[in-house]
C-alpha positions as CSV (number, residue, x, y, z in Angstrom):
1,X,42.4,-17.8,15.2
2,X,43.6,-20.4,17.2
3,X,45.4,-21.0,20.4
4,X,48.6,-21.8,19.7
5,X,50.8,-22.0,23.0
6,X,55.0,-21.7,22.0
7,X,55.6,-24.5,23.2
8,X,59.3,-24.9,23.0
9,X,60.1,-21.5,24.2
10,X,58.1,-22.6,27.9
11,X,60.1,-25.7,27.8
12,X,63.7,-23.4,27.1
13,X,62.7,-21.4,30.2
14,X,61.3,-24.2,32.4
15,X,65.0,-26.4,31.5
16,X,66.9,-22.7,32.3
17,X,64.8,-22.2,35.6
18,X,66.0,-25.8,36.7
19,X,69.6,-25.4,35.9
20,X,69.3,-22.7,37.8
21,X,67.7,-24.6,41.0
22,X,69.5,-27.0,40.6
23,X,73.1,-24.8,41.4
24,X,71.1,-23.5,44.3
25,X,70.8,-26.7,45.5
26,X,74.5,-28.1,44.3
27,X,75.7,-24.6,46.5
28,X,73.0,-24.1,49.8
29,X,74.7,-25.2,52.8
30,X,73.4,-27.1,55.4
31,X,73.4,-24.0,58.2
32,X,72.5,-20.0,57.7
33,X,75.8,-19.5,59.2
34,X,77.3,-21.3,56.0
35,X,75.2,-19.5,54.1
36,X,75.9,-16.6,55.4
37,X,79.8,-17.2,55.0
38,X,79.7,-18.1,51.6
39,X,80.6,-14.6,49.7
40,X,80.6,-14.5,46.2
41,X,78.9,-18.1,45.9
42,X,75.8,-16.3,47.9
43,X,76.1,-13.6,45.6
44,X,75.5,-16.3,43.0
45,X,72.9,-18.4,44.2
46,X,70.8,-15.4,44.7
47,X,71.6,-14.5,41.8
48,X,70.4,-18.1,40.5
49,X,67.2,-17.9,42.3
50,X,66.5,-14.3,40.9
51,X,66.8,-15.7,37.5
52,X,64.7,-18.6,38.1
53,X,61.9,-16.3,39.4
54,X,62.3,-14.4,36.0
55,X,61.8,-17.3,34.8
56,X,58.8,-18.3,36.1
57,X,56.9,-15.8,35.6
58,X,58.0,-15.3,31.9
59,X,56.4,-18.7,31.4
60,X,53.2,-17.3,33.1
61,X,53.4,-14.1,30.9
62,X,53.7,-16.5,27.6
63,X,51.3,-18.7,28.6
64,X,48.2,-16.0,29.6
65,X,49.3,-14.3,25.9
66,X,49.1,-17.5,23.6
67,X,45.7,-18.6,25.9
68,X,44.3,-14.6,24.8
69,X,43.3,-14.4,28.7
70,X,43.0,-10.9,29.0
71,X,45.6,-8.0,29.2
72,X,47.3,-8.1,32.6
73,X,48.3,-4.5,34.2
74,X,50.5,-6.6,36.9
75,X,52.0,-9.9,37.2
76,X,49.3,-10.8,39.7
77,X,46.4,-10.2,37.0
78,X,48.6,-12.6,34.4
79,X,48.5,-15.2,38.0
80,X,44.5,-14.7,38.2
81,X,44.3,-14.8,34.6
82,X,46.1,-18.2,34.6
83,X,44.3,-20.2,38.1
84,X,40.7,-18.8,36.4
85,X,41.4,-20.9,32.8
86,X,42.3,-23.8,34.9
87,X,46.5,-23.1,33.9
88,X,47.3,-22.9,37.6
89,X,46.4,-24.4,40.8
90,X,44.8,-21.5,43.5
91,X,47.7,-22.7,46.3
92,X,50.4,-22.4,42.9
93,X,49.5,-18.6,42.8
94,X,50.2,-18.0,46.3
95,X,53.8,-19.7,46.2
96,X,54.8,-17.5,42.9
97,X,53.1,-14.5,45.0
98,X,55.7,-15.3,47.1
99,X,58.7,-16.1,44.8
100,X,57.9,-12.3,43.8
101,X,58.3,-10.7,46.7
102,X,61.5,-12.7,47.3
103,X,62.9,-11.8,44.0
104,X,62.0,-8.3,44.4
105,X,63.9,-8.4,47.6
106,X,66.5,-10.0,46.4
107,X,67.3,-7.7,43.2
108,X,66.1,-4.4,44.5
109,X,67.9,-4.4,48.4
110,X,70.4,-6.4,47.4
111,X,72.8,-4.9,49.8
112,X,70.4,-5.5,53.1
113,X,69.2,-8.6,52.6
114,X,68.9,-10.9,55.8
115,X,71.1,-13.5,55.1
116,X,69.5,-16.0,57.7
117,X,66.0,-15.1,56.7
118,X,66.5,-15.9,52.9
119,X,68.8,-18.9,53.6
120,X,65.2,-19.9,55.4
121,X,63.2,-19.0,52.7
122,X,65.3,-21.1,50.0
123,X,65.8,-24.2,52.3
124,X,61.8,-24.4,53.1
125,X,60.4,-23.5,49.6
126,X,63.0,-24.7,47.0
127,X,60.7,-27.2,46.2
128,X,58.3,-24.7,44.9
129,X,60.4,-24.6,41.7
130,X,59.5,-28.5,41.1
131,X,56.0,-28.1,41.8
132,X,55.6,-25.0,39.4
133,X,57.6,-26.9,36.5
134,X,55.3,-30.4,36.9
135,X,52.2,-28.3,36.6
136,X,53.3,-26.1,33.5
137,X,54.0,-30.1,31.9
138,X,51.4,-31.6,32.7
139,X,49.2,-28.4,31.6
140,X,51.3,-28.2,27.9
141,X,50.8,-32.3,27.9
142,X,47.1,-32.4,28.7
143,X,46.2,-29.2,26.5
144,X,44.9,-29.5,23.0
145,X,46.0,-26.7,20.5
């Protein structure tokens, strides 16, 4: 059997996770207490983020399936899994580590998140997002299947 990576589908969710940034961006003011003030647009770009996160690590799940890395019990083993065949960068796995624990913020306290602590988070790691999506190309450019 061969390795055969879906392709197409990586690149759908790494063109969705950018949109998706890319709002974030178009929408993240210049202050926390901006941010804070927004309403239903901070609803939205946390939303936005949240998704992007999804997406992320959606790619990662595809990607350590279609390599037959192993059978992950977490989302961390799939991250392993990935910086062990050479898929991802060590310092990579730490950022989505990270992008995680946001998004788990984000989606499960939804109500009590610190406005000025994730208006820091988004404005000092957005890039993240940009970094994650050059190494997923250059890994589906420079892999042979």
């Amino acid at each position: 059997m061969t390795n055969e990576v879906r392709d197409t589908i990586i690149r759908i969710n790494l063109e969705e996770m950018a949109e998706s940034i890319d709002m974030v961006k178009d929408h993240l003011p210049d202050s926390a207490d901006e941010f804070r003030r927004l309403g239903i647009v901070k609803d939205g770009i946390y939303k936005r983020t949240e998704y992007a996160i999804e997406n992320i690590f959606d790619i990662c799940a595809i990607l350590n399936a279609d390599l037959y890395l192993g059978v992950p019990g977490t989302d961390e083993d799939i991250l392993e899994n990935l910086v062990q065949h050479g898929v991802l960068e060590p310092g990579t796995r730490q950022n989505l580590k990270a992008m995680k624990g946001f998004r788990n913020i984000v989606a499960y306290r939804y109500g009590r998140i610190d406005d000025e602590l994730a208006f820091s988070i988004l404005k000092e790691h957005i890039e993240y997002f940009s970094f994650f999506r050059d190494e997923i190309e250059q890994f589906l450019q420079s892999a042979a299947f």
